[in-house]
C-alpha positions as CSV (number, residue, x, y, z in Angstrom):
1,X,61.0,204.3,-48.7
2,X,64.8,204.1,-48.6
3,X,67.0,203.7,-51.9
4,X,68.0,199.9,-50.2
5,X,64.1,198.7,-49.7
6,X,63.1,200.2,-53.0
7,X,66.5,198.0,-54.3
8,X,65.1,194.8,-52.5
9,X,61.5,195.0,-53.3
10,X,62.5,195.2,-57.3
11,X,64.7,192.5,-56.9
12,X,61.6,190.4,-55.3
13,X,59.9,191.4,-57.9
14,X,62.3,190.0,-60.8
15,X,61.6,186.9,-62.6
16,X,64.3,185.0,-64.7
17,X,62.0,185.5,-67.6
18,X,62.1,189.5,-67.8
19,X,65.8,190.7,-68.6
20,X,66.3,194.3,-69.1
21,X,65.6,195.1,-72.8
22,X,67.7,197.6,-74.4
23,X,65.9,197.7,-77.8
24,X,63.7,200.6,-78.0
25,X,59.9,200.6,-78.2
26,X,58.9,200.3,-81.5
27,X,56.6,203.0,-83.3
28,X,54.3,200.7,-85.5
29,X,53.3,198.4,-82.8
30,X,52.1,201.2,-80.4
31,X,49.6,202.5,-83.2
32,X,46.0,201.4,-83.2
33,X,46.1,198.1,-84.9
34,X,43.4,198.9,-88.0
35,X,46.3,201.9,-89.1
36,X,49.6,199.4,-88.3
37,X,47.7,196.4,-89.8
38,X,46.9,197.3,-93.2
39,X,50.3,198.8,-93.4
40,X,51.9,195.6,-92.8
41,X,49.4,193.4,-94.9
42,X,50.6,195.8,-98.0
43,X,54.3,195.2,-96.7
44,X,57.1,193.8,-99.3
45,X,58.6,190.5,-98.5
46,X,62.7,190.5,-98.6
47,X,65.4,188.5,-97.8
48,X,68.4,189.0,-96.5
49,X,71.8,186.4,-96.0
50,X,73.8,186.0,-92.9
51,X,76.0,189.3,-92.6
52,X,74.7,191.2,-95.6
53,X,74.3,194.9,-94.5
54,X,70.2,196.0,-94.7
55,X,71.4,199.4,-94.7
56,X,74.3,201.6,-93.3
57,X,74.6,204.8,-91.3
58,X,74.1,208.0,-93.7
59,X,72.3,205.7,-96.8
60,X,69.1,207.7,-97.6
61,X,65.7,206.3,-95.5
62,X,62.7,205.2,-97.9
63,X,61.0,203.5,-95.0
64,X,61.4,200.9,-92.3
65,X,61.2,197.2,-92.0
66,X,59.6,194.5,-89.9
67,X,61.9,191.4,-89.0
68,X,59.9,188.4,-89.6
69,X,62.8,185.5,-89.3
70,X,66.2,186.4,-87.8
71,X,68.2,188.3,-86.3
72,X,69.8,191.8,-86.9
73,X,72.5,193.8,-85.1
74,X,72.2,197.5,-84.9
75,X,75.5,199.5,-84.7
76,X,77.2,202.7,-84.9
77,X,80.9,203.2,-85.8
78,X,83.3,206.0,-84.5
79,X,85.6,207.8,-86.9
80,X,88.6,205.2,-85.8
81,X,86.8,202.8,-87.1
82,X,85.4,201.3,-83.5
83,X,82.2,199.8,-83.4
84,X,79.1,200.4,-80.8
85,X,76.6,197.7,-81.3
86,X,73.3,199.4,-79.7
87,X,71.3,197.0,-79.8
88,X,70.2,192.9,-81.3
89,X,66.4,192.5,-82.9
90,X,64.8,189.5,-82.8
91,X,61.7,188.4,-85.3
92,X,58.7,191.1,-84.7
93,X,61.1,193.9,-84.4
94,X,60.5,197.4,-86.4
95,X,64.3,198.5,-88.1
96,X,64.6,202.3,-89.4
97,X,61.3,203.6,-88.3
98,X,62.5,206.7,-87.5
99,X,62.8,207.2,-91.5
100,X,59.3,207.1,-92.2
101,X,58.9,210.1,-89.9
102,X,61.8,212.6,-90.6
103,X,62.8,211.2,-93.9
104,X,66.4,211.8,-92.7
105,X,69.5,209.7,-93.6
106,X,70.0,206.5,-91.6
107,X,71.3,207.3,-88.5
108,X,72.7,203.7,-87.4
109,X,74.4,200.3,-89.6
110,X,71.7,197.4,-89.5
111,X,73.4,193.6,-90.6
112,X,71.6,190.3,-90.7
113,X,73.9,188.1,-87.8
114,X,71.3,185.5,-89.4
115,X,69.8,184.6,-92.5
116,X,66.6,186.9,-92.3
117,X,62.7,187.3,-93.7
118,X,61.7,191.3,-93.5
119,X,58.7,192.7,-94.7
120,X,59.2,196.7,-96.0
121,X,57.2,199.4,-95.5
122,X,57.8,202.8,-97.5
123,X,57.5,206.1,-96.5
124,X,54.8,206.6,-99.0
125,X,52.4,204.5,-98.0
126,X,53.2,205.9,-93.9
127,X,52.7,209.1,-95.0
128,X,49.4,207.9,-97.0
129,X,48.0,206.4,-94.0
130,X,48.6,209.4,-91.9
131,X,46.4,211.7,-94.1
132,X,43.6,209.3,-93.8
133,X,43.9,208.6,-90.4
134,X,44.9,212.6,-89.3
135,X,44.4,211.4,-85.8
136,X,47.0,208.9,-85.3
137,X,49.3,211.9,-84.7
138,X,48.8,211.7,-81.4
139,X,49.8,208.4,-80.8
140,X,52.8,209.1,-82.3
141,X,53.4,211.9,-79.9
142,X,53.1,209.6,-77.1
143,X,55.1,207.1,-78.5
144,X,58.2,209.4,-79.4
145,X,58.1,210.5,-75.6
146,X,58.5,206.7,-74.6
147,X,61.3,206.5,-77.3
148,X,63.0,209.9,-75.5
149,X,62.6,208.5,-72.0
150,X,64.8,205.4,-73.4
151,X,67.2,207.1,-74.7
152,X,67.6,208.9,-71.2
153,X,67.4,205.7,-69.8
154,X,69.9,203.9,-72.1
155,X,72.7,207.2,-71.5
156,X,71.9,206.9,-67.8
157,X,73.0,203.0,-68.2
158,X,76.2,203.9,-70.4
159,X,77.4,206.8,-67.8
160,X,77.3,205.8,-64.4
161,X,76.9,201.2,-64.5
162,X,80.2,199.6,-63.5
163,X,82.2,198.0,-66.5
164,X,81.1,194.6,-64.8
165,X,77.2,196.0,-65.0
166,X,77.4,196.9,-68.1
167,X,79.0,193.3,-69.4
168,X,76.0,191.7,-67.5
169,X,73.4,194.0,-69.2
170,X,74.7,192.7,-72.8
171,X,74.8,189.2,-71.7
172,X,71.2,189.3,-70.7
173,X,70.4,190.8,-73.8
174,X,71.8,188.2,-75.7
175,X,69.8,185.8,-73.6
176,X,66.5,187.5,-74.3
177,X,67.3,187.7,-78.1
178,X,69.6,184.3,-78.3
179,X,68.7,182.2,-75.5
180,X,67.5,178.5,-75.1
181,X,66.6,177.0,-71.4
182,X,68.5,173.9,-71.1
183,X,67.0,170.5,-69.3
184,X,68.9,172.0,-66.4
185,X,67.9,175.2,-66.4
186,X,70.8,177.4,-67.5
187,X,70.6,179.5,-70.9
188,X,72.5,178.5,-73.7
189,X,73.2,181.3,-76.0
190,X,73.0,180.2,-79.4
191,X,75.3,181.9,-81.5
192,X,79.2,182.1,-81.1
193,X,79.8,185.4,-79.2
194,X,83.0,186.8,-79.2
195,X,84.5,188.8,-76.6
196,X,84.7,191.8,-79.3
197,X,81.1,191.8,-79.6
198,X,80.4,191.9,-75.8
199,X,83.0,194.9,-75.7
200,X,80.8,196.5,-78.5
201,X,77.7,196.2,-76.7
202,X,78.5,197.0,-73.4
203,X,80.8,199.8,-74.8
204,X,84.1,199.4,-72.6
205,X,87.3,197.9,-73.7
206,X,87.9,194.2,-75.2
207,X,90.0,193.9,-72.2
208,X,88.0,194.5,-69.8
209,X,85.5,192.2,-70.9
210,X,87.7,189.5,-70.7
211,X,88.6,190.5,-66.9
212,X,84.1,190.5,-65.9
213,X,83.9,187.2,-68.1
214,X,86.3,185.3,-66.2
215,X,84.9,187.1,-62.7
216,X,81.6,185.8,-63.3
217,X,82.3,182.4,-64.4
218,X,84.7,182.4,-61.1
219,X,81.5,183.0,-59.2
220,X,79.2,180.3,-61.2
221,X,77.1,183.2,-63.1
222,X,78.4,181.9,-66.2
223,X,80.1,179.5,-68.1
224,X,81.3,178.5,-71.5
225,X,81.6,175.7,-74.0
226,X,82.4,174.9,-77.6
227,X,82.5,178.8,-77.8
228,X,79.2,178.9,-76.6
229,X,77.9,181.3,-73.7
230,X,75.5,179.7,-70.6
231,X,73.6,181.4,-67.9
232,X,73.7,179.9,-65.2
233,X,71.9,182.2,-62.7
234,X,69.7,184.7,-64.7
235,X,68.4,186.5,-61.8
236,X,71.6,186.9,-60.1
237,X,73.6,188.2,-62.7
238,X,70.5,190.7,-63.2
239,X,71.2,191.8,-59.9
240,X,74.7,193.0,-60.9
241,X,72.6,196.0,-62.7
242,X,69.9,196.6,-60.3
243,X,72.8,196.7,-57.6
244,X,74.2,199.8,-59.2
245,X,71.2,201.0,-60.7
């Protein structure tokens, strides 16, 4: 099958309703449920405001948390001080789970871009629940390899998509995480998104954001109000990424 008919029969298959999800598969929710269950039900509740930091890049990792309520922003920051935001989690999201495996320092910033409900898991009781249940190991080993393929996938994406695929791949990101259908079927995204923050997610200049943005609401993709962003056409502006991909 050609690289053109293997392009048009994903296309065919693509429903408004699936976006391309950046956010990596989480570790505790690909464990048998009897070991991820009673970790959770022993979880500690915690709160956390609108942009107060959970934890930052380098803080040491006691363990991991599972976003109830909210919404967090995962992010990286270069030397010059520019940011790289890898990624938005929405409630049922695991944050930091890495830590309860290596035990390493954070390797990523994580702030609340809404008031949030976690629930906290420690390394402790990870650890704990691995000696009793010696053969959840291998899951883990399967799980990591999704996580690895991911990240292959995600470098792949930051490498070789178009600035204007790459702008379209954080839009429907936020639309996954964000969105609301409207009575007219476009998708409203519900929180003021400024240019900056599409620049950080798509990873590609402020300017150049501004240039895609105003190209796609030329074509009727997109349009905004009240410093709000709409969707107009989900599965065409997905096509701007399986175009390229």
């Amino acid at each position: 099958m050609t690289a053109r008919k293997r392009a048009a029969k994903s296309r065919s298959n693509t429903t408004t309703s699936a976006p391309p999800k950046r956010s990596f598969s989480g570790i505790l929710p690909n464990l048998p449920i009897q070991f991820s269950g009673r970790l959770l039900a022993n979880a500690k509740p915690q709160s956390l405001a609108d942009r107060e930091v959970l934890f930052q890049a380098g803080d040491v990792a006691d363990g991991c948390y599972r976003l109830e309520q909210g919404l967090l922003k995962v992010s990286i920051t270069s030397p010059q001080g520019d940011e790289r935001i890898l990624t938005i989690l929405g409630p049922g999201s695991i944050v930091g789970e890495l830590a309860i495996i290596d035990g390493l320092p954070r390797s990523a910033t994580v702030v609340a871009i809404r008031d949030c409900k976690l629930s906290f898991i420690s390394r402790e009781a990870f650890l704990g629940g691995l000696r009793e249940y010696p053969e959840i190991y291998r899951d883990l080993v399967s799980t990591l390899v999704s996580r690895l393929r991911e990240a292959d996938e995600a470098m792949a994406a930051a490498s070789f998509l178009t600035v204007k695929a790459r702008v379209a791949r954080a839009l429907l990101e936020l639309a996954e995480h964000l969105g609301r259908e409207t009575e007219t079927g476009q998708i409203v995204i519900l929180h003021k998104i400024r240019q900056s923050d599409i620049a950080a997610m798509a990873g590609v200049a402020r300017e150049n954001v501004s240039r895609t943005l105003t190209e796609l609401k030329r074509r009727g993709l997109i349009n905004q109000s009240s410093g709000h962003y709409f969707i107009n056409d989900q599965r065409k502006l997905l096509r701007e990424i399986e175009d390229l991909a």
